[in-house]
C-alpha positions, 0 to 999 in steps of 0.5 A: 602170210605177212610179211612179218610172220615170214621174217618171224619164221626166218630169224628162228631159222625156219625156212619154207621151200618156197616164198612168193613175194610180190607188191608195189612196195619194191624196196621191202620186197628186196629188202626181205630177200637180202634178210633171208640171204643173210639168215642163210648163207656167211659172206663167203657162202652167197656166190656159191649159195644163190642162184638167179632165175628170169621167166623171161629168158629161162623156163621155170622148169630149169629153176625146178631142176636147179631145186632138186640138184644138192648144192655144192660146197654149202648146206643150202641153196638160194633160188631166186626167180624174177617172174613177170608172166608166170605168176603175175595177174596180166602177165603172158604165158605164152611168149619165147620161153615155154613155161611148165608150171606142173613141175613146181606144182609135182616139186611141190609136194616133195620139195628139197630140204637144202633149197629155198625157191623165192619168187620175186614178182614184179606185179601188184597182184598175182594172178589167184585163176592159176591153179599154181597160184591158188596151190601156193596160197594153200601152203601159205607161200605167198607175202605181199608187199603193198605200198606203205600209206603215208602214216606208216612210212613216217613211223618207217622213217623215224625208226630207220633214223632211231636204229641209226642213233639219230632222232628225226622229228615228225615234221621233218619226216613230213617234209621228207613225203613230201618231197620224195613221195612214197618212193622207199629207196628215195626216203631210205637214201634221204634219211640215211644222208640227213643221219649222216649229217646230224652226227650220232645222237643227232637231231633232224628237224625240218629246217635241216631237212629243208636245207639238204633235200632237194626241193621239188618243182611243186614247193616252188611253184608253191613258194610262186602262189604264195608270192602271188598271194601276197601281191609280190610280183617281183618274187613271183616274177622271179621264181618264174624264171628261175624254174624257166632256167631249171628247164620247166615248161611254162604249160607245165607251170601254168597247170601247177600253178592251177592245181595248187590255186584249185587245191586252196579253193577245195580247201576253202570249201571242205572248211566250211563243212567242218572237214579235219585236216586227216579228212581233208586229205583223204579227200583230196588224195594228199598227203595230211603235211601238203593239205596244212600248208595249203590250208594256211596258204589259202587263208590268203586268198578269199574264195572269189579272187581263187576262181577268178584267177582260175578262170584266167588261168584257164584261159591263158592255158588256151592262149599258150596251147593254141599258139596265140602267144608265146608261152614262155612271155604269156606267162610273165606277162600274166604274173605282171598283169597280177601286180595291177590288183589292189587286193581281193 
């Protein structure tokens, strides 16, 4: 069962005895328990109404009896099982805690009508060779919650902003990806702060989107390539040590700097086979927003000068690692040896 069809389910006010909700999608996993504690219990009814379980300090045994005990001053109960070892593919059964999965499968086939079981499991798969995972994939307990690709979390973002009134356009949801990533409670936080910003019935383009997000190491050492590119060595230079005072490891921006050169150079080539920019990021593993801009930097660039400064790169990395020079003036001394090019 998705998802969907669960929340479904719910606002009709229907409620199975038992969800098991599991995924790397953690925010929406906790986003569809706060749903259905909302759906069942008033504000004044949720310190009384739900109970919280961890496998690994209780046996699953005390949840179960916990099930088929009536609640107290409410119509219902909510139990609520953090599990790592149980349920989940990899996890242990053996340990401190002795678990007896037969007293939810007998549970199972008489469960209570004033308690909901919810499973919060905190694995990417479960482990489906259980025979108390295959029973409950039989009554359709189980709701996955992978994580989102890039397109869906755009069109989750832009919905989150129109729900609060605001409109947040493409190209700022793009930049949002790109600097947090796929991480939904960073994106939620960040969406939330721009509408915020942007005033009801607002709009949030890239630029505000640039100006209140914090840029990430990545976009700098981007904004360093580009310097690089265009032969401006006292930019370059002085981006450099700006990230030196932010505390970043010259090794670690050396091997940036090679990621974002090599990208261009793989940029170049699928170029030349006629690659869209969608195919283009498929390949790569990027994001569709990062394979434009990096398409656009590498028009600078001629594929020759990209492996040749690859190639320094490389040796420079050597150099640094095996202390025949200072790391941190090996890499200045590199970005000033650049300036010396004429162009490629």
């Amino acid at each position: 069962m998705d998802a969907k069809e669960a929340l479904k389910e719910i606002k009709g006010g229907r409620f199975r005895p038992i969800y098991v909700l599991y995924g790397k999608d953690r925010f929406r996993l906790q986003q569809f328990i706060d749903f259905l504690t909302e759906a069942m219990f008033t504000a004044e009814e949720r310190e009384l109404g739900i109970v919280k379980f961890d496998t690994a300090e209780t046996p699953i045994d005390e949840a179960v009896l916990e099930a088929e005990t009536l609640p107290f001053f409410v119509q219902r109960k909510l139990i609520v099982i953090r599990d790592a070892s149980v349920l989940a593919a990899g996890g242990k059964e053996g340990g401190k805690v002795e678990h007896h999965p037969e007293k939810l499968l007998n549970y199972m086939e008489y469960p209570s009508e004033t308690s909901v079981i919810v499973f919060a499991v905190h694995a990417e798969k479960l482990d489906e060779r259980r025979k108390l995972v295959k029973t409950l994939k039989e009554r359709k307990a189980l709701v996955p919650f992978p994580e989102l690709d890039a397109a869906q979390l755009k069109q989750w973002m832009i919905k989150r902003a129109a729900e609060q009134n605001r409109q947040l356009t493409a190209d700022a949801a793009d930049l949002l990806l790109l600097r947090a990533g796929a991480n939904m409670q960073q994106l939620a936080q960040e969406v939330d702060k721009l509408c915020l910003h942007a005033g009801a019935g607002g709009t949030i383009d890239a630029g505000q989107a640039s100006l209140l997000t914090p840029a990430t190491v990545e976009e700098d050492v981007f904004a360093l390539v580009d310097a690089i590119a265009e032969l401006r060595i006292d930019r370059a230079v002085r981006l450099y040590r700006e990230l030196l005072v932010r505390r970043e490891e010259p090794i670690k921006i050396a091997a940036l700097i090679a990621r974002q050169l090599r990208i261009m150079l793989q940029i170049k080539e699928l170029e030349q086979h006629q690659y869209s920019p969608q195919q283009m990021a498929g390949q790569l593993g990027l994001h569709p927003y990062a394979v434009k801009l990096a398409a656009e930097k590498s028009r600078k660039f001629q594929a020759a000068r990209l492996g040749k400064l690859l190639a320094s790169l490389a040796e420079l990395d050597y150099r640094m690692k095996t202390g025949a020079i200072d790391k941190t003036l090996g890499l200045e001394l590199y970005l000033l040896s650049l300036g010396m090019e004429k162009g490629a």
